[in-house]
Structures are given as C-alpha cells and as structure tokens.
Residue, then its C-alpha position, 0 to 999 in steps of 0.5 A: x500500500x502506498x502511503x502519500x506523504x501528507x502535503x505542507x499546508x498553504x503558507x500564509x502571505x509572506x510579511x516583510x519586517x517592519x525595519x524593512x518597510x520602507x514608508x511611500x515615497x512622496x509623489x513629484x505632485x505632493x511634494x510641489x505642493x509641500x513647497x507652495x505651502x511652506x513658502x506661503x507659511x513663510x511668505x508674511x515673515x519675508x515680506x514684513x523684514x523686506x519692508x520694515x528692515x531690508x528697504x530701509x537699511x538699503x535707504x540709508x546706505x543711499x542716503x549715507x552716500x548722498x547730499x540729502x537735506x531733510x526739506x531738499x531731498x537727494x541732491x547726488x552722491x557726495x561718498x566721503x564727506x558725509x562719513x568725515x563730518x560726523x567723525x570731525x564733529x566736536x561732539x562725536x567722540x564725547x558722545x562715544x566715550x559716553x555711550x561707551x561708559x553708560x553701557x558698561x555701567x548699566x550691564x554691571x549693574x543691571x546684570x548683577x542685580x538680575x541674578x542677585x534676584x533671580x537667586x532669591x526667588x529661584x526656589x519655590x517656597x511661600x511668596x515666591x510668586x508675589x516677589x517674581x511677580x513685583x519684581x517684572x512689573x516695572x517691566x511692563x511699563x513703557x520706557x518713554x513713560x518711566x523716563x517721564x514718571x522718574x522726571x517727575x520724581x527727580x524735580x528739585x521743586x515739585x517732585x518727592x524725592x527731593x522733599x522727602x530728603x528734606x523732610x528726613x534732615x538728610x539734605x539742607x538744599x533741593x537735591x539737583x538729581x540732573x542737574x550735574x553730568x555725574x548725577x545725571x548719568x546716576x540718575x539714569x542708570x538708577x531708572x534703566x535698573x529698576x525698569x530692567x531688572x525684572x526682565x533680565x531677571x525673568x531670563x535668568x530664573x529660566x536658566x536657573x531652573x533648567x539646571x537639574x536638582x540632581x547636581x546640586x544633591x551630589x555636590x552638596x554630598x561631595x561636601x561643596x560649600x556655597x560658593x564652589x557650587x555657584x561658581x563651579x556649578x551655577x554660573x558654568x550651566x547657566x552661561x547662555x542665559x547670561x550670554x543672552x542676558x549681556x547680549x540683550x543688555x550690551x546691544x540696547x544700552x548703545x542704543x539708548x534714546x529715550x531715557x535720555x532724550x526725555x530726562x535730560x535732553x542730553x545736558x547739562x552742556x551736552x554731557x550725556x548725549x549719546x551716539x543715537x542721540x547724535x543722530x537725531x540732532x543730525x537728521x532732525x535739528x541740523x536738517x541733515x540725513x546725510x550724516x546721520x545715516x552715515x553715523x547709523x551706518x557706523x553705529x550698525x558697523x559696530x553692533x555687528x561687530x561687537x556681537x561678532x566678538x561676544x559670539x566668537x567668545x561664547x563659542x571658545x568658551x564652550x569648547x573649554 
C-alpha cells in the first residue's frame, strides 16, 4: 500500500519586517505642493523684514552716500564727506566715550542685580510668586513713560524725592538729581535698573531652573560649600542665559534714546548725549540725513561687530 506523504499546508502571505518597510515615497505632485505651502507659511515673515528692515537699511546706505537735506531731498552722491563730518564733529567722540561708559555701567549693574534676584526667588517656597511677580512689573511699563514718571520724581521743586530728603534732615538744599553730568548719568542708570531688572531677571530664573536638582544633591554630598557650587556649578550651566542676558543688555544700552532724550535732553552742556542721540540732532535739528545715516551706518558697523566678538567668545568658551 502506498502511503502519500501528507502535503505542507498553504503558507500564509509572506510579511516583510517592519525595519524593512520602507514608508511611500512622496509623489513629484505632493511634494510641489509641500513647497507652495511652506513658502506661503513663510511668505508674511519675508515680506514684513523686506519692508520694515531690508528697504530701509538699503535707504540709508543711499542716503549715507548722498547730499540729502531733510526739506531738499537727494541732491547726488557726495561718498566721503558725509562719513568725515560726523567723525570731525566736536561732539562725536564725547558722545562715544559716553555711550561707551553708560553701557558698561548699566550691564554691571543691571546684570548683577538680575541674578542677585533671580537667586532669591529661584526656589519655590511661600511668596515666591508675589516677589517674581513685583519684581517684572516695572517691566511692563513703557520706557518713554518711566523716563517721564522718574522726571517727575527727580524735580528739585515739585517732585518727592527731593522733599522727602528734606523732610528726613538728610539734605539742607533741593537735591539737583540732573542737574550735574555725574548725577545725571546716576540718575539714569538708577531708572534703566529698576525698569530692567525684572526682565533680565525673568531670563535668568529660566536658566536657573533648567539646571537639574540632581547636581546640586551630589555636590552638596561631595561636601561643596556655597560658593564652589555657584561658581563651579551655577554660573558654568547657566552661561547662555547670561550670554543672552549681556547680549540683550550690551546691544540696547548703545542704543539708548529715550531715557535720555526725555530726562535730560542730553545736558547739562551736552554731557550725556549719546551716539543715537547724535543722530537725531543730525537728521532732525541740523536738517541733515546725510550724516546721520552715515553715523547709523557706523553705529550698525559696530553692533555687528561687537556681537561678532561676544559670539566668537561664547563659542571658545564652550569648547573649554
């Protein structure tokens, strides 16, 4: 008798690995429509920098080029002098050592004071909130209108500072708070303080809290005192806020106008104009946009440049 031998049963479709399957291919169609889609995401943003900072800058470059008085228009290209008046002005190079004390005194201090208060509130313990949040609220307020609140308060006849240093037998006369170039420059670096040091605080105490609790336990087990853990631990994991923080600070006390503009209106004897301020007295008072977009390009120049640096430290930094 003959047996058959018994027949494999029918194998199931074969099923290829999951590491293998390999997703579909985006058609030729898709993909052009992924395109139009991304540049209509992106076309707003191009549009609004083409118009409000690339059409400008390029208008200043021309103007800087020019003879272009503000009532007369473009009167031709007159390349050299525009950028030779500005440095030959008596007031050029004052305005500049100003500028450039101003802003170093301002980040020190602005700086210091941020961190100092972005450690006090770093934990969260009762009234921790109510401090960060009374500490940013003089951030909210605008510059121009903390510069006039604090032109009212530095009045030597009107305003309570004075009368209450009186009133306290603390002084004998009204204290003039702008009417010197040292008690000026106070003054206002007294104003940026309390207006800033909520935000760059704000900045900071995110830095802080991304740094893991982890790492002060183990240096706290190691036996490290306070000060090594802030200065081996906290300062090195918290460099890019403070790089942000001296960026952010660096780059507007260069800048600064309005504080200024409205406290002191760049006296007493023109002891407290900065660069900016020049370039308002250029194009607004002198009737001269010529020179003043060749002191705005030069004043570009230099941002670009001292950024340039400050990144290029951060970066050796980090590869230390």
């Amino acid at each position: 008798m003959q047996v058959k031998a018994a027949e494999p049963a029918a194998a199931g479709p074969r099923t290829r690995p999951e590491s293998r399957v390999r997703p579909p291919r985006a058609t030729a169609p898709r993909r052009h429509s992924r395109t139009i889609q991304g540049l209509g995401y992106a076309a707003p943003t191009a549009v609004f920098v083409a118009v409000f900072f690339l059409l400008p800058l390029l208008l200043v470059g021309q103007m800087s080029l020019s003879d272009w008085p503000l009532l007369a228009g473009d009167r031709g290209g007159n390349a050299p002098e525009n950028f030779t008046d500005v440095t030959d002005s008596p007031l050029f190079w004052p305005a500049v050592r100003f500028t450039l004390l101003y802003t170093v005194l301002v980040t020190v201090v602005l700086l210091g004071l941020a961190l100092l208060l972005a450690l006090l509130v770093q934990e969260s313990r009762p009234g921790a909130g109510f401090f960060r949040t009374v500490y940013f609220l003089p951030g909210a307020l605008g510059l121009a209108s903390a510069s006039l609140l604090f032109w009212g308060l530095y009045s030597p006849t009107t305003g309570p500072l004075g009368r209450t240093l009186e009133e306290l037998g603390l002084v004998d006369d009204p204290v003039s708070f702008l009417g010197t170039p040292t008690s000026a420059l106070l003054s206002t670096v007294f104003l940026v303080v309390w207006k800033f040091a909520g935000f760059y605080m704000l900045i900071l105490l995110v830095g802080l809290q991304r740094i893991p609790h982890e790492v002060y336990e183990a240096a706290r087990m190691d036996g490290a005192s306070r000060g090594q853990i802030f200065r081996r631990i906290t300062l090195p994991l918290l460099r890019p806020s403070l790089a942000l923080s001296l960026l952010l600070c660096v780059t507007g006390s260069l800048l600064a106008f309005d504080q200024f503009f409205v406290l002191t209106k760049g006296g007493p004897d023109n002891s407290t104009v900065t660069v900016v301020q020049l370039v308002y007295r250029e194009a607004f008072q002198r009737l001269n946009l010529g020179t003043a977009a060749a002191l705005s390009i030069l004043v570009l120049a230099a941002l670009l440049l001292l950024n340039a640096v400050q990144f290029r430290g951060l970066r050796r930094a980090d590869a230390s």
